[in-house]
C-alpha positions as CSV (number, residue, x, y, z in Angstrom):
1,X,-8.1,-15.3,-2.5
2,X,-7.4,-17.0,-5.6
3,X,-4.6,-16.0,-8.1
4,X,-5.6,-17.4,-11.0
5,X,-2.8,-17.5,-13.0
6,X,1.0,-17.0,-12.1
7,X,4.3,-18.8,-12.7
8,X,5.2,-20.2,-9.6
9,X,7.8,-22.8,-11.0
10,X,9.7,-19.5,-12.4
11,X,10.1,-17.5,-9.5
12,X,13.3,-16.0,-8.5
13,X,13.2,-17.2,-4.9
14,X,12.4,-20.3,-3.5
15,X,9.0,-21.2,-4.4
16,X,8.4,-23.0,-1.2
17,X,8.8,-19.5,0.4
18,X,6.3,-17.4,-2.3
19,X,3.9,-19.9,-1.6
20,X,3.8,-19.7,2.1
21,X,4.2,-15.9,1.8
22,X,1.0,-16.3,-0.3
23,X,-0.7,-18.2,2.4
24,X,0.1,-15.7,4.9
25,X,-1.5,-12.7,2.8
26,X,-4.6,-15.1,2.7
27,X,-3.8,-16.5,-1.0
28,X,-5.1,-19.9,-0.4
29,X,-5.5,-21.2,-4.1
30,X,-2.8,-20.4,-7.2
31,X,-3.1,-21.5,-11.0
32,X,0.4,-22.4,-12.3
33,X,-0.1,-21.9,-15.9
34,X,2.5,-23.8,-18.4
35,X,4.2,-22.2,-21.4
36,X,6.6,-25.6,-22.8
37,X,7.0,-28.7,-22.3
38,X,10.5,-27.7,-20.8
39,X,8.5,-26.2,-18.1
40,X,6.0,-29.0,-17.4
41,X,7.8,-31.4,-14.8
42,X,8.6,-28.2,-12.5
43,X,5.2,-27.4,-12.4
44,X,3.6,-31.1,-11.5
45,X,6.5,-31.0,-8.7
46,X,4.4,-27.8,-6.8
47,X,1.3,-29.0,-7.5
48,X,-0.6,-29.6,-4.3
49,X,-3.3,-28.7,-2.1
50,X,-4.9,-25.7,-3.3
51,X,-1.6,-25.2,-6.6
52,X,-3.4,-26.0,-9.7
53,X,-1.7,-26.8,-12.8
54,X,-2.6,-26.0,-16.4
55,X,-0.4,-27.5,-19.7
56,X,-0.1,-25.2,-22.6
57,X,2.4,-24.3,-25.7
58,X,2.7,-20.1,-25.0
59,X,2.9,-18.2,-28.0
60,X,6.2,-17.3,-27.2
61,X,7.4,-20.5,-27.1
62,X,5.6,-21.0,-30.8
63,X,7.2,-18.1,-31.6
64,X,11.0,-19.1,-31.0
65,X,10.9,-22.4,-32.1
66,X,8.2,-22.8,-34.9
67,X,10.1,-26.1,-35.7
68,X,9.4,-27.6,-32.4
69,X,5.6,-27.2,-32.5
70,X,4.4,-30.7,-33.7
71,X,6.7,-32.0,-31.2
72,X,5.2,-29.5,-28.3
73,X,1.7,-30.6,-29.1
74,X,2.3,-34.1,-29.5
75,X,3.6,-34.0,-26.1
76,X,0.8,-31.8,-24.7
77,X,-1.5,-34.5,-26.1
78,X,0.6,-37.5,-24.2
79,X,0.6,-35.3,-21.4
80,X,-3.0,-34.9,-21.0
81,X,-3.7,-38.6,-21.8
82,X,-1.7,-40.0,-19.2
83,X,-0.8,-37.3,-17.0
84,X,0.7,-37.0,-13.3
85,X,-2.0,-35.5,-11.3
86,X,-5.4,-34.2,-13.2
87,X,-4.7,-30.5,-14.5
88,X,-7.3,-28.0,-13.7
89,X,-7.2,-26.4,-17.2
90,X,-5.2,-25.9,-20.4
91,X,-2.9,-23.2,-21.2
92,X,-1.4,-20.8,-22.2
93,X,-2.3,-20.6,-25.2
94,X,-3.6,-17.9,-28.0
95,X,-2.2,-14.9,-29.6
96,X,0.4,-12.6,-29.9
97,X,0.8,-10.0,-32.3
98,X,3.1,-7.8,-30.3
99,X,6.3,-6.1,-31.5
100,X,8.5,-8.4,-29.5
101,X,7.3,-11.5,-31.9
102,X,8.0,-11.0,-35.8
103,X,4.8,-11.6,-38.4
104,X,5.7,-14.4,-39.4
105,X,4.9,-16.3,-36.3
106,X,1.6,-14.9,-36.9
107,X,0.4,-18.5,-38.7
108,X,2.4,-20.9,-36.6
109,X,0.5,-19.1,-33.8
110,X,-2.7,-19.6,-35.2
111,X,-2.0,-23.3,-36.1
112,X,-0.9,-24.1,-32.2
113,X,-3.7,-22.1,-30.4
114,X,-6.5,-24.4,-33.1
115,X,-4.8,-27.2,-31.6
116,X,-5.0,-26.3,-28.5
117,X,-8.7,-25.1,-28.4
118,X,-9.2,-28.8,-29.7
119,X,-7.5,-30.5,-26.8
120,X,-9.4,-28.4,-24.7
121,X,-12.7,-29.8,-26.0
122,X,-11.6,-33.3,-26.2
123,X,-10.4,-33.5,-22.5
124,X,-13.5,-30.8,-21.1
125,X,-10.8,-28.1,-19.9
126,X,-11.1,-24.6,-19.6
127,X,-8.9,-22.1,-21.7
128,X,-6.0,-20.1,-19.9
129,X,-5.5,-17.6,-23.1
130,X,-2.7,-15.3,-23.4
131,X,-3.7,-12.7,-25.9
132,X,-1.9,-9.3,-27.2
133,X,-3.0,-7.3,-29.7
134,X,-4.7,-9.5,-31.5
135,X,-8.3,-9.6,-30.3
136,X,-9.7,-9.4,-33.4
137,X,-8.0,-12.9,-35.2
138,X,-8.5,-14.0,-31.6
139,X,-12.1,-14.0,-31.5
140,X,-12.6,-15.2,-34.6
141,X,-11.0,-18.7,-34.1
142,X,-12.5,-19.1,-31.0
143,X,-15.5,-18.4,-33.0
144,X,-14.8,-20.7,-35.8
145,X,-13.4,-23.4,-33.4
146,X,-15.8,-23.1,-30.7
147,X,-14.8,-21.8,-27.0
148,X,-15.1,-25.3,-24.4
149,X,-17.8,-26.3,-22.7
150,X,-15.7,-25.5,-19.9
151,X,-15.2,-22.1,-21.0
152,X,-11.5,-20.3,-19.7
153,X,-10.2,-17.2,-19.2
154,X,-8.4,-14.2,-21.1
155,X,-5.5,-13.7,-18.9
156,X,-4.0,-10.6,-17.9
157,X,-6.6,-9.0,-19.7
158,X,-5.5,-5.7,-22.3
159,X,-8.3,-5.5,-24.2
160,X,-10.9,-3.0,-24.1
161,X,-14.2,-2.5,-22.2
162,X,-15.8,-3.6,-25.5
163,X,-13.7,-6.0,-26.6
164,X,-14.3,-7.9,-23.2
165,X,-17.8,-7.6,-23.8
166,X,-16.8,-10.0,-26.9
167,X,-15.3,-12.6,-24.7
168,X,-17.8,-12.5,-22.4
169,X,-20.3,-13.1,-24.8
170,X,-18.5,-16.7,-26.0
171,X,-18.6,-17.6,-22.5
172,X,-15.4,-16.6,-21.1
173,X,-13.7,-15.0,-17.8
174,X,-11.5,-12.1,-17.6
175,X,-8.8,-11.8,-15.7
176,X,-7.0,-8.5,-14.5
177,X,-3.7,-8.7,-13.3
178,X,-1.1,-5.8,-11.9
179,X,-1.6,-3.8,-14.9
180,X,-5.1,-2.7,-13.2
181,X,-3.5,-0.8,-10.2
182,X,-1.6,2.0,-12.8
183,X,-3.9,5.2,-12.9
184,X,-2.5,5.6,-16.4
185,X,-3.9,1.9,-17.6
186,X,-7.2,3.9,-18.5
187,X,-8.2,1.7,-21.0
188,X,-8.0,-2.1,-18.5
189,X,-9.2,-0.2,-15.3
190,X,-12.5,0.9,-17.5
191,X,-12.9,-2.4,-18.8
192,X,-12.4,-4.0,-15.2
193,X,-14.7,-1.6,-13.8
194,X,-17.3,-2.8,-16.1
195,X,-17.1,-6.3,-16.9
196,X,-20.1,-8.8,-15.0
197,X,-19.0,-9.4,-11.7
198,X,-19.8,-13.6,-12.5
199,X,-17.2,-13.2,-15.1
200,X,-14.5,-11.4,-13.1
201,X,-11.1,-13.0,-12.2
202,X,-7.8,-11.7,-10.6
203,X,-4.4,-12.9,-10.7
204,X,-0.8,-11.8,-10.6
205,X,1.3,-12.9,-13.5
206,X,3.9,-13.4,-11.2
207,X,7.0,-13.3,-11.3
208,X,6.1,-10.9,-13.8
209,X,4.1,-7.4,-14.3
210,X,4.7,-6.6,-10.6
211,X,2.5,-3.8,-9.5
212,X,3.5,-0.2,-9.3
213,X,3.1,-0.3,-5.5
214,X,5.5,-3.1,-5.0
215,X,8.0,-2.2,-8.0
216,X,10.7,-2.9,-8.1
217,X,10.1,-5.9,-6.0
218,X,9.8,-9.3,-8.7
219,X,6.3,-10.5,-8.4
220,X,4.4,-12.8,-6.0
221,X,0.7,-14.2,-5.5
222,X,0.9,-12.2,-2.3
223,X,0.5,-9.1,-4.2
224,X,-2.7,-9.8,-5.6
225,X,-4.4,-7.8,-2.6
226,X,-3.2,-5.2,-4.6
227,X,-5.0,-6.0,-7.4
228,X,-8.3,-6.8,-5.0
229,X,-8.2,-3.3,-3.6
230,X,-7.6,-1.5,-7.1
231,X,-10.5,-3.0,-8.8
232,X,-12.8,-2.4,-5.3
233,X,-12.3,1.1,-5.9
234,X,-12.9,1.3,-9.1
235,X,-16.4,-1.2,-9.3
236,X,-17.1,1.1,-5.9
237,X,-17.4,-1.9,-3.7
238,X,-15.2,-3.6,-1.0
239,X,-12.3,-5.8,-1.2
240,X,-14.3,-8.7,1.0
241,X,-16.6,-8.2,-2.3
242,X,-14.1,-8.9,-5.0
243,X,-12.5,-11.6,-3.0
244,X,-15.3,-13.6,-2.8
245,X,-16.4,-13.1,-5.8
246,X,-13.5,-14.1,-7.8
247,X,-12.4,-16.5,-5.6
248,X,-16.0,-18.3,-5.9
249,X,-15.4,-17.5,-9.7
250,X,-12.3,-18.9,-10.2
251,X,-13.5,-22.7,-8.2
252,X,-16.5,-22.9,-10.5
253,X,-14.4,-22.4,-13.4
254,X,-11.7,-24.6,-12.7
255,X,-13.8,-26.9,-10.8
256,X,-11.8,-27.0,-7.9
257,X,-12.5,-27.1,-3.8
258,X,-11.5,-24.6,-1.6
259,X,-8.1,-25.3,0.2
């Protein structure tokens, strides 16, 4: 299995022990994703045989310290030009229009995730983009900026079946996290019911958005078999199926040998 995007470096235990806990469930490859620069030196310290590392300024972090974003990407920028060990992609980064984030953020948002899509095209990495309701402005600057050669992901996917259809169309991967295993997430279990199986990804978030089988447990990579077994039933085929296909998925997008 692959869990293609978590945060190990945040965990609440040791991260030594989620990882081999991982391993044991058959989690053999993990995408750390990066959200500051803050954050950046604890990930390159896991990074390892089969614990990828991607770079990126969150929208959150944007968010609470608009006055630190040229000095977030000018370090993102260093970073990728003379970095520790190669990063596999680069993110997060995107949009987020939710209610925990005033308006206006809205436009310092925007102005880091054009940046980012730009780095991403100069150094031929795939996306890892965090997006909340905002689909709409979030298309359209992929669209005016281009999506990367390398394509990337929509992570922890909330969109609709449509709206995936949208991102799918530019070339992207979506990614279904916890969220998927509620009965009551109509709207994400349609859309990962439907969405082409050579786009489909899985992950765990973790330490956050633990599923509602393992609440109130704080999230791991080992959970993501049950995200593998909630999205079998609902495509109708077995979990052997979706592990191999999103953990053949997720290698091709990243670019990465299996561990």
């Amino acid at each position: 299995m692959f869990d293609a995007h978590c945060h190990l470096d945040r965990s609440p235990e040791n991260p030594l022990g989620v990882l081999q806990r991982a391993r044991a469930a058959g989690v053999k490859d993990i995408l750390i994703a990066g959200v500051e620069a803050a954050s950046w030196p604890a990930q390159t310290q896991l990074s390892g045989p089969g614990v990828h590392l991607a770079w990126g300024v969150h929208p959150w972090t944007v968010a609470q310290a608009p006055h630190e974003l040229q000095q977030e990407l000018d370090s993102l920028a260093t970073l990728l030009n003379t970095p520790p060990v190669a990063p596999v992609a680069l993110g997060e980064t995107g949009l987020d229009h939710g209610r925990r984030l005033s308006t206006e953020s809205h436009t310092s948002q925007a102005t880091a995730f054009r940046a980012q899509i730009r780095l991403a095209q100069e150094h031929d990495l795939p996306l890892v983009l965090h997006i909340v309701r905002a689909h709409e402005p979030a298309v359209e600057i992929l669209k005016s900026e281009g999506v990367p050669h390398a394509g990337g992901l929509v992570h922890s996917f909330s969109g609709s079946a449509e709206q995936a259809k949208q991102y799918v169309a530019m070339g992207l991967h979506i990614s279904f996290c916890g969220t998927v295993v509620n009965p009551k997430n109509r709207k994400v279990r349609r859309a990962a019911a439907t969405v082409p199986v050579h786009r489909l990804l899985v992950e765990t978030d973790a330490p956050d958005q633990t599923p509602i089988t393992r609440i109130p447990l704080p999230n791991e990579p080992a959970f993501l078999i049950d995200v593998i077994a909630a999205i079998a039933e609902l495509r109708g085929c077995s979990s052997s199926e979706v592990t191999q296909t999103t953990t053949a998925n997720a290698h091709a997008l990243f670019r990465t040998l299996a561990s």
